[in-house]
N, C-alpha and C positions, 0 to 999 in steps of 0.2 A: 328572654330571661335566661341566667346564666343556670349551669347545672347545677352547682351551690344550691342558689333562691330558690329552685323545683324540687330539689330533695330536702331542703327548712318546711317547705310548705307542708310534701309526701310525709314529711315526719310527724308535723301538726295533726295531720287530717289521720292517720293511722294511731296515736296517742289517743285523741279526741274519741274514737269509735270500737278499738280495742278493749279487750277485758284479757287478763293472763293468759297466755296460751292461744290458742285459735278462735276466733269470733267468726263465725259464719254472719252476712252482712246483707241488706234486703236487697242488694244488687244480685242479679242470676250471673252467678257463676265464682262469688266475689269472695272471699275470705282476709280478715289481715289476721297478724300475729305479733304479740306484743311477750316480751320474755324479759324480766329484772334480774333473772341469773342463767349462768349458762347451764348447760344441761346435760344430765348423762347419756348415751350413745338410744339413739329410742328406733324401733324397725319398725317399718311401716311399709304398702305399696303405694308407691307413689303411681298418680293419672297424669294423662299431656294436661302439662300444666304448664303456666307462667309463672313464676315469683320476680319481684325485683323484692331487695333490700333496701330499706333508706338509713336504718343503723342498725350497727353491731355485726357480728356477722355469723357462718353457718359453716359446716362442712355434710356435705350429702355423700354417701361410701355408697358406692354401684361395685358389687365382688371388693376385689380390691384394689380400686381406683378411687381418689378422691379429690371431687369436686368441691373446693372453696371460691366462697365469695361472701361480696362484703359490701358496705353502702354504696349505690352506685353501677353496681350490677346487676345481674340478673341470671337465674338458671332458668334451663326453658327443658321440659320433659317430654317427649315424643310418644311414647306408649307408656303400658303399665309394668313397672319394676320392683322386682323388693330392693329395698334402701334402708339405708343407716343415718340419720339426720343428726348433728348436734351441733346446739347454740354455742360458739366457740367464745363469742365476744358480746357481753352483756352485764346491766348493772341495774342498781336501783336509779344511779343521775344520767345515765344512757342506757334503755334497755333495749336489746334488740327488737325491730324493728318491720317486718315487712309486709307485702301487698301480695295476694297468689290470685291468679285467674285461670279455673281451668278452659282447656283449649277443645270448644266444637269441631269434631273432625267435618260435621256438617257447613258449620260456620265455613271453614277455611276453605275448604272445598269452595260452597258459592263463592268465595273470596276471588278463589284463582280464578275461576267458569267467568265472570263479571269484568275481571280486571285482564284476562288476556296472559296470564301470571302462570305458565304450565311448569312444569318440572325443568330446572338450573342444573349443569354441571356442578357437581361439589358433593361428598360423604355426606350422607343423613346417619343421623346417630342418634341413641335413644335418650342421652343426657348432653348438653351443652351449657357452658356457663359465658358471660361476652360483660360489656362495659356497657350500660345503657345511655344511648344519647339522649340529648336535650330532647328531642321532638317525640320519643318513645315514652320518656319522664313528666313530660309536659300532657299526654294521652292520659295516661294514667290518673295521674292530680286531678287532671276534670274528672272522669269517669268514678272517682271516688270522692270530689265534693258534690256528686249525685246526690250522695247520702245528706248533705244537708240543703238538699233542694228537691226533697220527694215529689212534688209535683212534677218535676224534669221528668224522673228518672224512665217512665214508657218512651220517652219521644227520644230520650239523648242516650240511653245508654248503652241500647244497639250501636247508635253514630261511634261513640266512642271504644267500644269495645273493636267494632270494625277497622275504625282506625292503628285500635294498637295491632292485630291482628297484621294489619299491612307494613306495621313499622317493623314485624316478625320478619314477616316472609319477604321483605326488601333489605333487613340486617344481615347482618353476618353467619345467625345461623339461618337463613332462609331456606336452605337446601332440605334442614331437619323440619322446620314449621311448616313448609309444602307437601312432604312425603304423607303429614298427618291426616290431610284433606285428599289424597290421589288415592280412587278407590286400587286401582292398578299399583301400587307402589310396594314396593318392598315392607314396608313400616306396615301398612296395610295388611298384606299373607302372612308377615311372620304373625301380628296381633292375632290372627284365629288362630296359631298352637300356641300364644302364648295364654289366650283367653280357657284354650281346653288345659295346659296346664293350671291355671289355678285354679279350675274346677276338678280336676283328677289329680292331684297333686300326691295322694295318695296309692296311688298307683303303677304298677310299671309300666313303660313307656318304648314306642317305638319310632326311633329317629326315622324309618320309613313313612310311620302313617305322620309324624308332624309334617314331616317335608311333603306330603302329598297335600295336607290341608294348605300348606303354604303357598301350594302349585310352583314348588321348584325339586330339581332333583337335590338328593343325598349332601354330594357336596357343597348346591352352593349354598343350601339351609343352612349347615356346620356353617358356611364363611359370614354369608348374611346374618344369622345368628349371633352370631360370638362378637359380629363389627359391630353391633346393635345395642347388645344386652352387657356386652364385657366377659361373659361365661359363655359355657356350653350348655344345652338344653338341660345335661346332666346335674350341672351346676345349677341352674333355676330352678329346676324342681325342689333340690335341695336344700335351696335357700328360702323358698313356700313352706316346706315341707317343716324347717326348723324353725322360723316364722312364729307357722300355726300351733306347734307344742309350744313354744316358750309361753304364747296368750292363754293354752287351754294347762300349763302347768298351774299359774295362779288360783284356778279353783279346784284342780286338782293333786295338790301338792306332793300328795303321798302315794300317787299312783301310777309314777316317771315308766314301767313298762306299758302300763297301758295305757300311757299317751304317745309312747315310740308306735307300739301296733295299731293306734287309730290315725297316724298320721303318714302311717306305711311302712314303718320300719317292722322288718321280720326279726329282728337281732337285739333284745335289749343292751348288750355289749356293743352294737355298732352304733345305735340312736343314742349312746352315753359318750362313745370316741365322738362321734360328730357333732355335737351339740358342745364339747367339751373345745372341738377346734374352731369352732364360730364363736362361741363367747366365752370362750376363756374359764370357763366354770362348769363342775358336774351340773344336770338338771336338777335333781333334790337342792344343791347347796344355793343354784341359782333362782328356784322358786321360791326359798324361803327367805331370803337376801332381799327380794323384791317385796313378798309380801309385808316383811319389815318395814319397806320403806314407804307402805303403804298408808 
């Protein structure tokens, strides 16, 4: 089956079982997302996850890097990031489209241990985007006409989810889909500071104790780090940290200093310059702007 006739179908079967926005799906781990307009810039932290698209398309913002992709392809996410996601390409007679599968680090793991499949030469990085092939597309399509064969779904959807898993880590970005499962791996150490980052995001921070939890020295935390995430640890925290006030502005609109001080900022003046440099907008004007469009 050509790539065309597998993404007609991936689009049928994702129309069919979607509702507006994101439909979590009785498949473990499954989600589609169906969208009739594009969308304003929305932050969220993204998990190692899978997406392919089958229409319309997305751009995902990692710092200031941006990742597009469109029917056809696919982004693949290695750890957990803040991100800027928007539906670029979308309508009420094509709306965009896509399939997300998040990624078991355990799963993968057995993957490699099973298959003989250890860590490849090649950068692992925390975002990639690629072209998905037929046999990766054609994975999928089953794995989600699961849903209309619920009696399958215990006996096949392991099989199939395993499958695309291999189509991962024998693709193009397999370097990044392997690091996910290698408990030893780089992706691995950075994930525990980045895991105690967004539990202390409020807090100051010592690039000594990250790098210790990471079990690497000073420097090559900074280099692993920043090849990873796109920023500096300084920068991540950052970008949690102004995250968490934009969602905790919404209910509390009229209280833009003490959402700077709960969120770590000591500086009403500085929690207004940085929030002002990430979105373009004071906090008061940007809370109220939203809860409008509420």
């Amino acid at each position: 089956m050509s790539t065309t006739d597998v993404l007609g179908r991936l689009r049928t079967l994702i129309a069919r079982h979607a509702g507006e926005g994101v439909t979590r799906t009785a498949l473990p781990g499954v989600s589609v997302t169906a969208s009739t307009t594009t969308t304003e810039p929305i932050d969220s932290m993204a998990e190692p996850a899978l997406a392919v698209v089958a229409q319309g398309a997305k751009n995902t913002v990692l710092n200031d890097r941006v990742f597009a992709y469109g029917a056809g392809q696919y982004l693949v996410v290695s750890l957990e990031l803040p991100v800027t996601g928007t539906i670029t390409q979308a309508s009420a007679e094509e709306p965009f489209l896509a399939f997300v599968l998040r990624l078991d680090p355990a799963a993968v793991a057995a993957l490699l241990l099973e298959t003989g499949a250890g860590a490849t030469p090649g950068p692992a990085s925390g975002m990639a985007v690629s072209d998905a092939g037929p046999d990766l597309l054609d994975a999928v399509v089953r794995l989600l006409g699961l849903l209309e064969q619920p009696g399958d779904v215990r006996a096949l959807a392991p099989v199939y989810q395993r499958e695309i898993l291999w189509r991962l880590v024998s693709g193009e970005q397999g370097a990044t889909v392997r690091q996910i499962g290698l408990a030893d791996s780089h992706l691995s150490h950075l994930g525990r500071a980045i895991c105690w980052l967004r539990g202390h995001y409020d807090q100051a921070i010592r690039i000594e104790d990250l790098a210790e939890m990471s079990a690497m020295s000073v420097s090559s935390f900074h280099r692993h780090f920043r090849a990873v995430t796109e920023m500096t640890p300084i920068q991540f925290q950052k970008q949690i940290r102004l995250q968490e006030a934009r969602a905790r502005l919404i209910a509390q609109p009229g209280n833009v200093a003490g959402v700077g001080f709960a969120v770590g900022y000591d500086s009403p003046s500085q929690f207004s310059r940085e929030y002002r440099r990430m979105f373009g907008v004071s906090p008061g004007r940007d809370a109220a702007a939203r809860i409008r469009a509420l």
